[in-house]
HTML snippet that shows the backbone in 3Dmol.js (N, CA, C, O; Angstrom):
<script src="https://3Dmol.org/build/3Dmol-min.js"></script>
<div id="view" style="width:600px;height:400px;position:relative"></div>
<script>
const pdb = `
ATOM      1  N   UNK A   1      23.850  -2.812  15.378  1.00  0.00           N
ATOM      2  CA  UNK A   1      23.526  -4.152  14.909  1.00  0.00           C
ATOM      3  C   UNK A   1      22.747  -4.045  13.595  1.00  0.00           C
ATOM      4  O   UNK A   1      21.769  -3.303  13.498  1.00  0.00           O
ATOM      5  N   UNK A   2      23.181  -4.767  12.629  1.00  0.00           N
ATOM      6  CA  UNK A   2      22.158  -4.749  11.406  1.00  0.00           C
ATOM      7  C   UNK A   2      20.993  -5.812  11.056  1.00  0.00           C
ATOM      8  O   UNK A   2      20.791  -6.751  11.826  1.00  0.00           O
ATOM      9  N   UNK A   3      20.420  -5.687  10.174  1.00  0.00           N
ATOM     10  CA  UNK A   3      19.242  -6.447   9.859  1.00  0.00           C
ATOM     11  C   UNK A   3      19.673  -7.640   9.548  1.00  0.00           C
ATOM     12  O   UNK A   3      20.855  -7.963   9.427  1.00  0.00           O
ATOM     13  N   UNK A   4      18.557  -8.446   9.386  1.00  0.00           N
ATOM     14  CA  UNK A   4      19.326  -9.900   8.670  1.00  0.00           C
ATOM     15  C   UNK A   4      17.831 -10.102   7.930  1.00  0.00           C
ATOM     16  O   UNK A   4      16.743  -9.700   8.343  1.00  0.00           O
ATOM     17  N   UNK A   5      18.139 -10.890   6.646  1.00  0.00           N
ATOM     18  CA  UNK A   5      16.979 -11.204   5.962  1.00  0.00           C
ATOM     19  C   UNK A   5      16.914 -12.700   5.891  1.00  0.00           C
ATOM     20  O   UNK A   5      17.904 -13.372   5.601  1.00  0.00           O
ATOM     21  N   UNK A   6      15.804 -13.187   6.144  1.00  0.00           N
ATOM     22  CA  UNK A   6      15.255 -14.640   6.148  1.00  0.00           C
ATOM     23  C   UNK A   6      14.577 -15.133   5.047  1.00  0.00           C
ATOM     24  O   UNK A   6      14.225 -14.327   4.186  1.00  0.00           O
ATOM     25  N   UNK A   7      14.319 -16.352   4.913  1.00  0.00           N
ATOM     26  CA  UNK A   7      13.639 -16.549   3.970  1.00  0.00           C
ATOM     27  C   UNK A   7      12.795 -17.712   4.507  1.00  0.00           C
ATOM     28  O   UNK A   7      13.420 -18.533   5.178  1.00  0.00           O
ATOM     29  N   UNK A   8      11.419 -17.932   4.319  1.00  0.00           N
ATOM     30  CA  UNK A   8      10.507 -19.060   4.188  1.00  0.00           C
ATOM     31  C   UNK A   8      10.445 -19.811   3.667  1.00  0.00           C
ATOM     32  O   UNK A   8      10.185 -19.493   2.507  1.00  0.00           O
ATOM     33  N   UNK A   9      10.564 -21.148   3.846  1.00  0.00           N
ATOM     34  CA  UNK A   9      10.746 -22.418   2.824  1.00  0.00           C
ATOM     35  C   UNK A   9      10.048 -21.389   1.129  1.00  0.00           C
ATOM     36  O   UNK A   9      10.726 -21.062   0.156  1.00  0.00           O
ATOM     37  N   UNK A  10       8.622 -21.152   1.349  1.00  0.00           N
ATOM     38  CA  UNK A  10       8.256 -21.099   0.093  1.00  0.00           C
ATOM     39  C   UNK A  10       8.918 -19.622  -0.548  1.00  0.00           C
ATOM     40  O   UNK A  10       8.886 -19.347  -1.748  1.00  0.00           O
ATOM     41  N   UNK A  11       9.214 -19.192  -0.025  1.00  0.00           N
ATOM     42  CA  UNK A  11       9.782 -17.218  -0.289  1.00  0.00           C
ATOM     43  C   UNK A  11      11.153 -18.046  -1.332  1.00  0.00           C
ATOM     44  O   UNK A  11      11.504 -17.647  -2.442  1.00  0.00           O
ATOM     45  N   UNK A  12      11.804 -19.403  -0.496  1.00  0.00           N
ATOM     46  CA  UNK A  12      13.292 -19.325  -1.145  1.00  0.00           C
ATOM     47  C   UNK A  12      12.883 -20.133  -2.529  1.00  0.00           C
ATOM     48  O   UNK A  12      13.626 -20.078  -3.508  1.00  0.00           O
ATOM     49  N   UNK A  13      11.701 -20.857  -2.541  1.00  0.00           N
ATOM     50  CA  UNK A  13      11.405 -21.539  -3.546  1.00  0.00           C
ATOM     51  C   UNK A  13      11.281 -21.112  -4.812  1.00  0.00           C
ATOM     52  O   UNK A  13      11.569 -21.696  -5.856  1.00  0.00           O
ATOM     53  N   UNK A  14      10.625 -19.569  -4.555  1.00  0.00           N
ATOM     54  CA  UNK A  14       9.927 -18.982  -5.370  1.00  0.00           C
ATOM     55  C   UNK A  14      11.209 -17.899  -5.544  1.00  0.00           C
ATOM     56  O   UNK A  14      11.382 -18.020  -6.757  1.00  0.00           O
ATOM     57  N   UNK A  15      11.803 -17.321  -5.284  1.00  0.00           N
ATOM     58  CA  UNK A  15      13.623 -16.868  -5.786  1.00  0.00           C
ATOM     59  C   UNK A  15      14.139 -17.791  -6.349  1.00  0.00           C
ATOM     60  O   UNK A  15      14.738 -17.338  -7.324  1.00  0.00           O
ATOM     61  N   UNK A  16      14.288 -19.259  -6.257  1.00  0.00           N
ATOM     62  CA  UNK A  16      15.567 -19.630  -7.039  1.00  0.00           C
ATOM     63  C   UNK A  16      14.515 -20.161  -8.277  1.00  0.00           C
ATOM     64  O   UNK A  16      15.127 -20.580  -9.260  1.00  0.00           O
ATOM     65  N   UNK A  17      13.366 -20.197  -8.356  1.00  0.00           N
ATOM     66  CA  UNK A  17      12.306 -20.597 -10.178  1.00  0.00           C
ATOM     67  C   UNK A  17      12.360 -19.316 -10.883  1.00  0.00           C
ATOM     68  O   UNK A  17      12.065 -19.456 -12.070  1.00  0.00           O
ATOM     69  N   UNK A  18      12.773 -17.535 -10.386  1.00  0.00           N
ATOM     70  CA  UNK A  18      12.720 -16.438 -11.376  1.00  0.00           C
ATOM     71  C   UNK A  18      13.934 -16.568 -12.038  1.00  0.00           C
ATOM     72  O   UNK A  18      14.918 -17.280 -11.840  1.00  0.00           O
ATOM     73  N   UNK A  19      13.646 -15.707 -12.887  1.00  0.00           N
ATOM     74  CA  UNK A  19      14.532 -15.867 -14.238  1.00  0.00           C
ATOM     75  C   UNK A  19      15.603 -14.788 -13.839  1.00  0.00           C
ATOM     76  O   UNK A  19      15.343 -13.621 -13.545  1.00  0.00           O
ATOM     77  N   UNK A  20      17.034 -15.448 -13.883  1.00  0.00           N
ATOM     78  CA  UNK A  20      18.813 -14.472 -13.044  1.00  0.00           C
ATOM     79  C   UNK A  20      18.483 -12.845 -13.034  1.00  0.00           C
ATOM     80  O   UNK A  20      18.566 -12.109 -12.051  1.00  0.00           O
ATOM     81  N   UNK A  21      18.117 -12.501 -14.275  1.00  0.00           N
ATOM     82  CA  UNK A  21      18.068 -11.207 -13.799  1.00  0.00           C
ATOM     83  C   UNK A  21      17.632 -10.712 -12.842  1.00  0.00           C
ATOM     84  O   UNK A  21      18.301 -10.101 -12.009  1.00  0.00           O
ATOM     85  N   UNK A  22      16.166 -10.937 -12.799  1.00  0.00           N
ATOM     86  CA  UNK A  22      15.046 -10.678 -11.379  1.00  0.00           C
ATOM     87  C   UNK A  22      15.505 -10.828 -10.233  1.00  0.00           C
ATOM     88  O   UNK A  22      15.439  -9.974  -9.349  1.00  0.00           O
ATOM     89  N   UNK A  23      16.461 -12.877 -10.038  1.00  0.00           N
ATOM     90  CA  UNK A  23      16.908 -12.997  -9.148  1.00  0.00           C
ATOM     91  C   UNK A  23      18.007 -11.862  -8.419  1.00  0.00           C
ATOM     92  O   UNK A  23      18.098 -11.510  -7.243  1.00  0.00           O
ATOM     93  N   UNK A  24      18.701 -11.499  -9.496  1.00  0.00           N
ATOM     94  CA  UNK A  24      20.020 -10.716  -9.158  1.00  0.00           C
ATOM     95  C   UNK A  24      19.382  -9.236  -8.545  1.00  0.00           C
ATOM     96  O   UNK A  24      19.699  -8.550  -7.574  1.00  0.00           O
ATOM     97  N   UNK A  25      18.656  -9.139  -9.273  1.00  0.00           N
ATOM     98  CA  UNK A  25      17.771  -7.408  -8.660  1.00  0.00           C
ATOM     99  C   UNK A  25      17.111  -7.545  -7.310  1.00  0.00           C
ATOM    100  O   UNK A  25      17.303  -6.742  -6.397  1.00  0.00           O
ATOM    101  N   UNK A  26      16.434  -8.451  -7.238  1.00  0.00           N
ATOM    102  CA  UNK A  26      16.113  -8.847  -5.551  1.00  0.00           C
ATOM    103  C   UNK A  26      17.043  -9.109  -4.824  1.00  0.00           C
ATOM    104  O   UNK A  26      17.049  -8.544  -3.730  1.00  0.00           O
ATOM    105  N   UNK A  27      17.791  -9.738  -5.046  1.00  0.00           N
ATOM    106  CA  UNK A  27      19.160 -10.377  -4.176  1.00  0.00           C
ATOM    107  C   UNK A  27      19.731  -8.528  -3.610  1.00  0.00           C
ATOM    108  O   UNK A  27      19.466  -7.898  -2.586  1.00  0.00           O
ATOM    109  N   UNK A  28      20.513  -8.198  -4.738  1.00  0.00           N
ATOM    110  CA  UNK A  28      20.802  -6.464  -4.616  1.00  0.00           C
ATOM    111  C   UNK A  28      19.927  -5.829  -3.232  1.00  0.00           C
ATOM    112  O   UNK A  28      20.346  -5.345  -2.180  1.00  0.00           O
ATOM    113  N   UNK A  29      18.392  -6.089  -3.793  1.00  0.00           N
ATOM    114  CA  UNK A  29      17.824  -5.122  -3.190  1.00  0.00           C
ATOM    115  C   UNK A  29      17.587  -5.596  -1.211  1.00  0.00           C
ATOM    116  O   UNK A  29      17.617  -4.901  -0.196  1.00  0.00           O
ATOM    117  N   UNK A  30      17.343  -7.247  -1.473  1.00  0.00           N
ATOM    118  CA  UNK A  30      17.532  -7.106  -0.008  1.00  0.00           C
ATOM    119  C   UNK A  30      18.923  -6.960   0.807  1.00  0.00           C
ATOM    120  O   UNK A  30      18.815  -6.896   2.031  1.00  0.00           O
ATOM    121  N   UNK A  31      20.238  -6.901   0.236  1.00  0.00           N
ATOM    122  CA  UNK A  31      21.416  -6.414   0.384  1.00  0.00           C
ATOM    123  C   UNK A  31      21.031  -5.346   1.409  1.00  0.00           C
ATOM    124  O   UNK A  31      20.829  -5.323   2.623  1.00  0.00           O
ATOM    125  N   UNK A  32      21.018  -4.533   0.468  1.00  0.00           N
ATOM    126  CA  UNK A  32      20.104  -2.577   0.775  1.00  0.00           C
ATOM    127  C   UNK A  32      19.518  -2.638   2.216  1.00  0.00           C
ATOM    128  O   UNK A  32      19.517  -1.900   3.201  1.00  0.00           O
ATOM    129  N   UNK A  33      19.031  -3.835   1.892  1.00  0.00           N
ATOM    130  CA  UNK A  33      17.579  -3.734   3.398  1.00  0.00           C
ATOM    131  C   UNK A  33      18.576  -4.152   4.661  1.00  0.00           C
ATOM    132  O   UNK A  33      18.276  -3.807   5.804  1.00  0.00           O
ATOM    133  N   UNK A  34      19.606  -4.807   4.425  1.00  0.00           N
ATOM    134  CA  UNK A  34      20.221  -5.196   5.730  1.00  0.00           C
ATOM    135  C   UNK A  34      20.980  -4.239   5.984  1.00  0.00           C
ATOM    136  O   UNK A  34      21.239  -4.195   7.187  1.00  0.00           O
ATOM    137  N   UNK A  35      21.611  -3.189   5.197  1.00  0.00           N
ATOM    138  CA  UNK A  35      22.335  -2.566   5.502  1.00  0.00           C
ATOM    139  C   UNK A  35      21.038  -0.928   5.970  1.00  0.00           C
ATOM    140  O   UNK A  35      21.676   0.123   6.025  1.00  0.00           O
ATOM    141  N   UNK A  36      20.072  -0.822   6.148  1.00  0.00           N
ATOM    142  CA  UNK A  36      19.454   0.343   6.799  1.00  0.00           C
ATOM    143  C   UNK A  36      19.215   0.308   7.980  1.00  0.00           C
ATOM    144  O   UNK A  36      19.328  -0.768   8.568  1.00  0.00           O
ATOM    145  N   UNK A  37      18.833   1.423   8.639  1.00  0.00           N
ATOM    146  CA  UNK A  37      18.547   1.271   9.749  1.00  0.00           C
ATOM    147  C   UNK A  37      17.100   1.055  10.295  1.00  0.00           C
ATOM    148  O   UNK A  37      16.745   0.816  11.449  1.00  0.00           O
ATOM    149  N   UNK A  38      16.602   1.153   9.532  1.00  0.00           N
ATOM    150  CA  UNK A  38      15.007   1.582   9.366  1.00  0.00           C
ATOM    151  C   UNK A  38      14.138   0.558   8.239  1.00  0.00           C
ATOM    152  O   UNK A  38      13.745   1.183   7.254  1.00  0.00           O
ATOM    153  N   UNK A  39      13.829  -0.750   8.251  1.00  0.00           N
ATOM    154  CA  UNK A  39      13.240  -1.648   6.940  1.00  0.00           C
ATOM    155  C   UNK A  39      11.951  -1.097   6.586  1.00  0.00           C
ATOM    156  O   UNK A  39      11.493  -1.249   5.454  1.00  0.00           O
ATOM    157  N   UNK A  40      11.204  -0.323   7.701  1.00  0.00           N
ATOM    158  CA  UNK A  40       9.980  -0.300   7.366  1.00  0.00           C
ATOM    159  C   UNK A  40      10.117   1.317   6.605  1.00  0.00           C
ATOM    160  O   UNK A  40       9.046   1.724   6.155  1.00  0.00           O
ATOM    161  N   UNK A  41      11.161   2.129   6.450  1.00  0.00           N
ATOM    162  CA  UNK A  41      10.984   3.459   5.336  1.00  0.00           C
ATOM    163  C   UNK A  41      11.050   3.100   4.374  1.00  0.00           C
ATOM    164  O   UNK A  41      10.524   3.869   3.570  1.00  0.00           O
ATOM    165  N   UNK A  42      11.668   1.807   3.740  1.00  0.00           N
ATOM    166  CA  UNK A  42      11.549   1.317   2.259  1.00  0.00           C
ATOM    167  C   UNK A  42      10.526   0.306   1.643  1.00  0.00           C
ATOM    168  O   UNK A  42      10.578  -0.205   0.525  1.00  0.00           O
ATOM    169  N   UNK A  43       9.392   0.094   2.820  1.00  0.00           N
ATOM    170  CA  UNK A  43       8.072  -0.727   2.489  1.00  0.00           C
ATOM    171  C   UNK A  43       7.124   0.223   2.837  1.00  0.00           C
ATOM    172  O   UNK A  43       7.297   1.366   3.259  1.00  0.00           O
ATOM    173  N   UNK A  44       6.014  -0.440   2.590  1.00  0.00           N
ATOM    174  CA  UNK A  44       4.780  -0.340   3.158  1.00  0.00           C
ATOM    175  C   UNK A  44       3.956  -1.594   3.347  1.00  0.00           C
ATOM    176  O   UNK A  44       3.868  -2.731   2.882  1.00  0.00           O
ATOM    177  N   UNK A  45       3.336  -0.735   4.365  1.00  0.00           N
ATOM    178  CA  UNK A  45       2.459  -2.145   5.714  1.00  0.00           C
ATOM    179  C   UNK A  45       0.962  -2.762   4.378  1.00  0.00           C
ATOM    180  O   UNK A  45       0.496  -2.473   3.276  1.00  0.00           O
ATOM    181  N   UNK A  46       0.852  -3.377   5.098  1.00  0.00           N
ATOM    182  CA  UNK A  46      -0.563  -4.296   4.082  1.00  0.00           C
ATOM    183  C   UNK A  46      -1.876  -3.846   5.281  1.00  0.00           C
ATOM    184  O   UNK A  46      -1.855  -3.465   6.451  1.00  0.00           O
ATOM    185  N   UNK A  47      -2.910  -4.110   4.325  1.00  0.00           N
ATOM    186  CA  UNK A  47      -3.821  -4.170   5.558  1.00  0.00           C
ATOM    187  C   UNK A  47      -4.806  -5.235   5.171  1.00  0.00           C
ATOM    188  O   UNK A  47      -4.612  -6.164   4.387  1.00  0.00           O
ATOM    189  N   UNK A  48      -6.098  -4.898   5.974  1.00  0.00           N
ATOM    190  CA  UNK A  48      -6.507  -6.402   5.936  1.00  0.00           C
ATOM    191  C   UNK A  48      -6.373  -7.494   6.304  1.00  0.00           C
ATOM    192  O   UNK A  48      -5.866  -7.842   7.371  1.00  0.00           O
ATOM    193  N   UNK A  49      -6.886  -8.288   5.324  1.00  0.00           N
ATOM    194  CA  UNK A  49      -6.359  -9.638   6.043  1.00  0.00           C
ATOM    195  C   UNK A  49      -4.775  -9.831   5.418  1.00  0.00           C
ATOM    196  O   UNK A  49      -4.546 -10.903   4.859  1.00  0.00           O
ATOM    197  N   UNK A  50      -4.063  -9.170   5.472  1.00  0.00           N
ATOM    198  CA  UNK A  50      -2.622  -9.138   5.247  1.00  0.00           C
ATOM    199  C   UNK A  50      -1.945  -7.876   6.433  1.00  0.00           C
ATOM    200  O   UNK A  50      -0.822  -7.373   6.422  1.00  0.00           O
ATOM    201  N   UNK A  51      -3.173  -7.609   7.457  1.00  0.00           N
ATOM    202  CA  UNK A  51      -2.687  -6.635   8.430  1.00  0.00           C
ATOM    203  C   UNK A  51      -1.011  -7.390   9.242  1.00  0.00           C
ATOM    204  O   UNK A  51      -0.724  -8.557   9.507  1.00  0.00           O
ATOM    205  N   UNK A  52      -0.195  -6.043   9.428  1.00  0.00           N
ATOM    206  CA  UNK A  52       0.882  -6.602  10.011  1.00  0.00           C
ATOM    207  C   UNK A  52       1.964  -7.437   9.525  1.00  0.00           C
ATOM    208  O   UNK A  52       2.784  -8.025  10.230  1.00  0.00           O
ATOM    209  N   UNK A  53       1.884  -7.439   8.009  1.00  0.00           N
ATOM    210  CA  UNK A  53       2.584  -8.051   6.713  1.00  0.00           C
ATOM    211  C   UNK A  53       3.200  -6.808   6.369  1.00  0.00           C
ATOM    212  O   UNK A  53       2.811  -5.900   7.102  1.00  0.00           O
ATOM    213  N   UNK A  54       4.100  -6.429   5.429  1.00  0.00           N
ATOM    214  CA  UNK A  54       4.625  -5.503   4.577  1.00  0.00           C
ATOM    215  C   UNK A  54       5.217  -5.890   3.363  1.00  0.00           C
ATOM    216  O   UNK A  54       5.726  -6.964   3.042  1.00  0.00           O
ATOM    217  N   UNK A  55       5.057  -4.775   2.699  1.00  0.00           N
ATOM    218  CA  UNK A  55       5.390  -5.602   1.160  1.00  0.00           C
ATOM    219  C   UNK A  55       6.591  -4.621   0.627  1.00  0.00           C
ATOM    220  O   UNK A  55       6.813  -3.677   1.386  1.00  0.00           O
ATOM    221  N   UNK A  56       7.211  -4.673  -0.277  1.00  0.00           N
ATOM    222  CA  UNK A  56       8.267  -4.042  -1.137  1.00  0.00           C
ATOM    223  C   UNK A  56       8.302  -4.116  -2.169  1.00  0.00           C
ATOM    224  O   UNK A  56       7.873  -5.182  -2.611  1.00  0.00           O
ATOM    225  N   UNK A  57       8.686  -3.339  -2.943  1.00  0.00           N
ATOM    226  CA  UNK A  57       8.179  -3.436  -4.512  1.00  0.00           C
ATOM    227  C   UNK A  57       9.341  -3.234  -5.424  1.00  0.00           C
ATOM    228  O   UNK A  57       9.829  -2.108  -5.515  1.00  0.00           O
ATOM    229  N   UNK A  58       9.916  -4.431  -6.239  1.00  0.00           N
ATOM    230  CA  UNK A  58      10.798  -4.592  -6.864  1.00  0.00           C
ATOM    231  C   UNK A  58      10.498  -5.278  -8.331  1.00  0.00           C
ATOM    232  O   UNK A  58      10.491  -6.439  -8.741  1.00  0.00           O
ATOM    233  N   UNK A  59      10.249  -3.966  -8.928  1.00  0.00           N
ATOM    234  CA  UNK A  59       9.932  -4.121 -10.762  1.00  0.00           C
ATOM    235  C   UNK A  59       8.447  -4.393 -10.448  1.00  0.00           C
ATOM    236  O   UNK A  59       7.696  -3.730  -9.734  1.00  0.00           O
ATOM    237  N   UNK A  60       8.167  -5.637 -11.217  1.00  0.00           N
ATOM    238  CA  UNK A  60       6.931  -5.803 -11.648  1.00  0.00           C
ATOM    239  C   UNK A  60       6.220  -7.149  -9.859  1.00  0.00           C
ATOM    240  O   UNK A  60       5.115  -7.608  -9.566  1.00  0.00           O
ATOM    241  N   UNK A  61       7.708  -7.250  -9.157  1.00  0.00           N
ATOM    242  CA  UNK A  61       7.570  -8.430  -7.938  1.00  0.00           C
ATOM    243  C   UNK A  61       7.280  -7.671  -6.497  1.00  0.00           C
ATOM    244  O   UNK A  61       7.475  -6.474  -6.289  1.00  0.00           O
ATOM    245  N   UNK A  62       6.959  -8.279  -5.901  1.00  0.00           N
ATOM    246  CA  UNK A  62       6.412  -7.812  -4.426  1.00  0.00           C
ATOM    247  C   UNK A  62       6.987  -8.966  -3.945  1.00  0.00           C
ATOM    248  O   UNK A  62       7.023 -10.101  -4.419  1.00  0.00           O
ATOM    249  N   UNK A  63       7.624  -8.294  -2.488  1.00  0.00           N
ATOM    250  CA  UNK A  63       7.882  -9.345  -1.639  1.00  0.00           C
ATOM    251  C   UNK A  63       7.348  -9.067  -0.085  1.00  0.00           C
ATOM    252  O   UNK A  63       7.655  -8.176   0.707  1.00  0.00           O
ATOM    253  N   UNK A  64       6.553 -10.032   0.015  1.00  0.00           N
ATOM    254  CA  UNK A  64       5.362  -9.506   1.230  1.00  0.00           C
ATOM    255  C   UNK A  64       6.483 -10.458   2.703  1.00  0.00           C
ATOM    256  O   UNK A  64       6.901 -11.615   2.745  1.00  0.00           O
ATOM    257  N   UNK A  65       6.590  -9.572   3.457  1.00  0.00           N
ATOM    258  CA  UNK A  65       7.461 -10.219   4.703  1.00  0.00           C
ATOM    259  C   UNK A  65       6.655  -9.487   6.088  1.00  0.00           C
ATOM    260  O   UNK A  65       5.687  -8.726   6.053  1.00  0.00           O
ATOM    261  N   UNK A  66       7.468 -10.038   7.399  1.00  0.00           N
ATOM    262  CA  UNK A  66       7.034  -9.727   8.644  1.00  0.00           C
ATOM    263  C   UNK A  66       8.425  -9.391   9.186  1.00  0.00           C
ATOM    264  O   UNK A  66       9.497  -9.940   8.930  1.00  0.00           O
ATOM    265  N   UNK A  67       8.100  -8.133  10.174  1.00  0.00           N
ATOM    266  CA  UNK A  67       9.502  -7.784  10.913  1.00  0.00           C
ATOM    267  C   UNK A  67       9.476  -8.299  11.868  1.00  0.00           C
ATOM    268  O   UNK A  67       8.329  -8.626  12.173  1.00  0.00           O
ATOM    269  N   UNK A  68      10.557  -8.694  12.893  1.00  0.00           N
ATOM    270  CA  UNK A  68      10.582  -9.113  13.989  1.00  0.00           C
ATOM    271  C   UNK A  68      11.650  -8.408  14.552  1.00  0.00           C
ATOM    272  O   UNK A  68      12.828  -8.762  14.491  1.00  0.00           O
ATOM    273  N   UNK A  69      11.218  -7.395  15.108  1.00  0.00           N
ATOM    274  CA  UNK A  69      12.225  -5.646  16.209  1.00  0.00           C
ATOM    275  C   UNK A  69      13.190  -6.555  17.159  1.00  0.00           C
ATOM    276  O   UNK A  69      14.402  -6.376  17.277  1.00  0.00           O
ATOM    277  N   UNK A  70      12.304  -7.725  17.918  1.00  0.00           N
ATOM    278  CA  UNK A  70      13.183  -7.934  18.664  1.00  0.00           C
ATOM    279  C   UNK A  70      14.766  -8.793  17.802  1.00  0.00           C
ATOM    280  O   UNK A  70      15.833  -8.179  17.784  1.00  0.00           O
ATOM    281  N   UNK A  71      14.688  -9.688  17.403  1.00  0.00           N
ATOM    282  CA  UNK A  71      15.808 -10.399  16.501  1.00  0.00           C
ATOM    283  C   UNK A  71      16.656  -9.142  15.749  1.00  0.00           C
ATOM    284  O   UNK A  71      17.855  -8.889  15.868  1.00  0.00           O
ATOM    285  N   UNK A  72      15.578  -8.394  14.885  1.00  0.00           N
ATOM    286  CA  UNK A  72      16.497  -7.429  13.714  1.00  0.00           C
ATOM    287  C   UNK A  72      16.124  -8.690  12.439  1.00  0.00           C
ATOM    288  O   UNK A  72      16.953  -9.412  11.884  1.00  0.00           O
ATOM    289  N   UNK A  73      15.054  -8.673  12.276  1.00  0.00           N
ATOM    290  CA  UNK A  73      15.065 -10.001  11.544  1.00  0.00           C
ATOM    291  C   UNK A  73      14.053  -9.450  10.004  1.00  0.00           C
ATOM    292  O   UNK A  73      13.052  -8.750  10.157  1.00  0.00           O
ATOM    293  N   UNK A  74      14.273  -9.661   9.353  1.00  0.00           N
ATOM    294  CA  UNK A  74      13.231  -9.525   7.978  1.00  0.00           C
ATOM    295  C   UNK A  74      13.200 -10.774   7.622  1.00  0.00           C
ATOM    296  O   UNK A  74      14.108 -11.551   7.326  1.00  0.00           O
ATOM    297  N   UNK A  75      11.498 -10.961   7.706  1.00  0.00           N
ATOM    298  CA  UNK A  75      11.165 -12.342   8.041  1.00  0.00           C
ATOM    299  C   UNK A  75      10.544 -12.560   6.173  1.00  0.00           C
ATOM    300  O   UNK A  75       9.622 -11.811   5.852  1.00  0.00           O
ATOM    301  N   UNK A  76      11.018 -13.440   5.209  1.00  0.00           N
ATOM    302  CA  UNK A  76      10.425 -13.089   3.596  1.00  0.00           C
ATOM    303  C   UNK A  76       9.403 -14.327   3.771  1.00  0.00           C
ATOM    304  O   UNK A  76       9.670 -15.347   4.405  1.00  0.00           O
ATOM    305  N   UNK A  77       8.355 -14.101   3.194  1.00  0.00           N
ATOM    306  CA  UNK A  77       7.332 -14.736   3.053  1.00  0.00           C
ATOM    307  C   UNK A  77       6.659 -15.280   1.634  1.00  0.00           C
ATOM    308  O   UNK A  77       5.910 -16.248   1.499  1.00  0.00           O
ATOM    309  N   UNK A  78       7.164 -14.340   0.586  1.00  0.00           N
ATOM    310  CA  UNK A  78       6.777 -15.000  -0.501  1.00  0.00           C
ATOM    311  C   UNK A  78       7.395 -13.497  -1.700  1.00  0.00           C
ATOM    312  O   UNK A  78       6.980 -12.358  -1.482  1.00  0.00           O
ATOM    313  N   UNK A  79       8.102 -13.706  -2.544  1.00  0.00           N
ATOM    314  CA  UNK A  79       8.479 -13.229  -3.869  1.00  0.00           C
ATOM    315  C   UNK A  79       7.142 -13.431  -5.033  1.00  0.00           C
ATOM    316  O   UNK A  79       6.909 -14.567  -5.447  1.00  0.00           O
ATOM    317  N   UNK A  80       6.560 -12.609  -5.365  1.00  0.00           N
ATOM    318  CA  UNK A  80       5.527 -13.256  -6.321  1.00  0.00           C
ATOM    319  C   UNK A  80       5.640 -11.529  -7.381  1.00  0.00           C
ATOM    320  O   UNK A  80       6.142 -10.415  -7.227  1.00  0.00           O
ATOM    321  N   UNK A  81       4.878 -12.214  -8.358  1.00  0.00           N
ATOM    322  CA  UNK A  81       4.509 -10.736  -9.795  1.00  0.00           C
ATOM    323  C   UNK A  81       3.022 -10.437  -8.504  1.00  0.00           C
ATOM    324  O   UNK A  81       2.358 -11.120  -7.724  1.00  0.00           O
ATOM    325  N   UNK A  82       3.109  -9.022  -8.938  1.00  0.00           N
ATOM    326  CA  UNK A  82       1.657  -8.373  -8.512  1.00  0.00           C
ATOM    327  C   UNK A  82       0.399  -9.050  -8.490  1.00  0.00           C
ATOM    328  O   UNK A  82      -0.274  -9.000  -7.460  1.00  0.00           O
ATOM    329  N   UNK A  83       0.020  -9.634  -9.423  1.00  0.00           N
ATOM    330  CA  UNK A  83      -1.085 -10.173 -10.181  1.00  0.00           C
ATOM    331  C   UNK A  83      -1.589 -11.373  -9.447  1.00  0.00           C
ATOM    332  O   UNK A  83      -2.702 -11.869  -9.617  1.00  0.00           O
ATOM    333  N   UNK A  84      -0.346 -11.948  -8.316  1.00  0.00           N
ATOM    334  CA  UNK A  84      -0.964 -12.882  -7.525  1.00  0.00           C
ATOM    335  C   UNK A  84      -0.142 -12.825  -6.438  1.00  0.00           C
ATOM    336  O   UNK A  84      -0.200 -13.912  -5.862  1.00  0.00           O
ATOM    337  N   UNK A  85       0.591 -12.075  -5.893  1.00  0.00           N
ATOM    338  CA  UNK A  85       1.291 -12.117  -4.251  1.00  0.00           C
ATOM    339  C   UNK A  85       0.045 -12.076  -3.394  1.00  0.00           C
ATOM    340  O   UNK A  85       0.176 -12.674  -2.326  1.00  0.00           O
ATOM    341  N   UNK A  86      -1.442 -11.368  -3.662  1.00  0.00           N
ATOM    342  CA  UNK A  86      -2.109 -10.993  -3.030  1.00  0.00           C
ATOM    343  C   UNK A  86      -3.121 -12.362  -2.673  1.00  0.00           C
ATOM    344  O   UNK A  86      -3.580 -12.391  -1.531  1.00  0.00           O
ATOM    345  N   UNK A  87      -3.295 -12.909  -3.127  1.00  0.00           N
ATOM    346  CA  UNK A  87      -3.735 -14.168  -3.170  1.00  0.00           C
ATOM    347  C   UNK A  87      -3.316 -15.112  -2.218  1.00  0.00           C
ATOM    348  O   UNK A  87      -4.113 -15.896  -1.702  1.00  0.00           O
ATOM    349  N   UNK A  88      -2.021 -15.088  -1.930  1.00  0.00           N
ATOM    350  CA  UNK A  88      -1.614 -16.055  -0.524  1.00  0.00           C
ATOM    351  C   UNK A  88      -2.544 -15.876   0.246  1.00  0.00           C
ATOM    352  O   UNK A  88      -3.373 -14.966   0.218  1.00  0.00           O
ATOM    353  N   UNK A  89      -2.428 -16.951   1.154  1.00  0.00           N
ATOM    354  CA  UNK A  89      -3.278 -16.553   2.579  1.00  0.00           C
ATOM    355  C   UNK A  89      -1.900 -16.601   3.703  1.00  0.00           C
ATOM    356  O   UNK A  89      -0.997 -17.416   3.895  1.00  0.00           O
ATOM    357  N   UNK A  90      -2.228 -15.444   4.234  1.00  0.00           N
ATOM    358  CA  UNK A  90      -1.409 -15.127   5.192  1.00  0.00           C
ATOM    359  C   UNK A  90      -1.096 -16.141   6.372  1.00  0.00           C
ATOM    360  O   UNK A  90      -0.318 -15.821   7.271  1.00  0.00           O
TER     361      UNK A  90
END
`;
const viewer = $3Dmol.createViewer("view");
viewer.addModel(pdb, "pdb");
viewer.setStyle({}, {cartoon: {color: "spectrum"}});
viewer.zoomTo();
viewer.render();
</script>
């Protein structure tokens, strides 16, 4: 069974305002993610008060999400530049 990637009202908001290229390189990259077997060898976990979040790092963007083992689900939570993904409140 493979992964499936989701998106959060605000995760899809914030993909369709970047500029095509970016879009097209993220799009690609969560492609990638549905087709592994394993989502969490191509992230890393957050900690803190972002414990149990994971993020991925695509160019200069982070996309901070939650897995859900049982579904097979990559849950996206927000697309942002570095400089402020961290800033959400979880």
């Amino acid at each position: 069974m493979a992964w499936q990637t989701k998106f959060e009202s605000q995760a899809e908001k914030e993909l369709s305002s970047l500029d095509n290229s970016v879009k097209i390189r993220i799009l690609k990259y969560l492609r990638k993610l549905e087709g592994c077997e394993d989502p969490r060898t191509l992230g890393k976990p957050l900690t803190e008060n972002f414990y149990g979040y994971w993020r991925y790092r695509v160019g200069n963007y982070r996309i901070v999400f939650r897995i859900c083992d049982t579904e097979l689900v990559i849950l996206l939570l927000a697309i942002r530049k570095r400089d402020v993904v961290y800033k959400i409140k979880p």
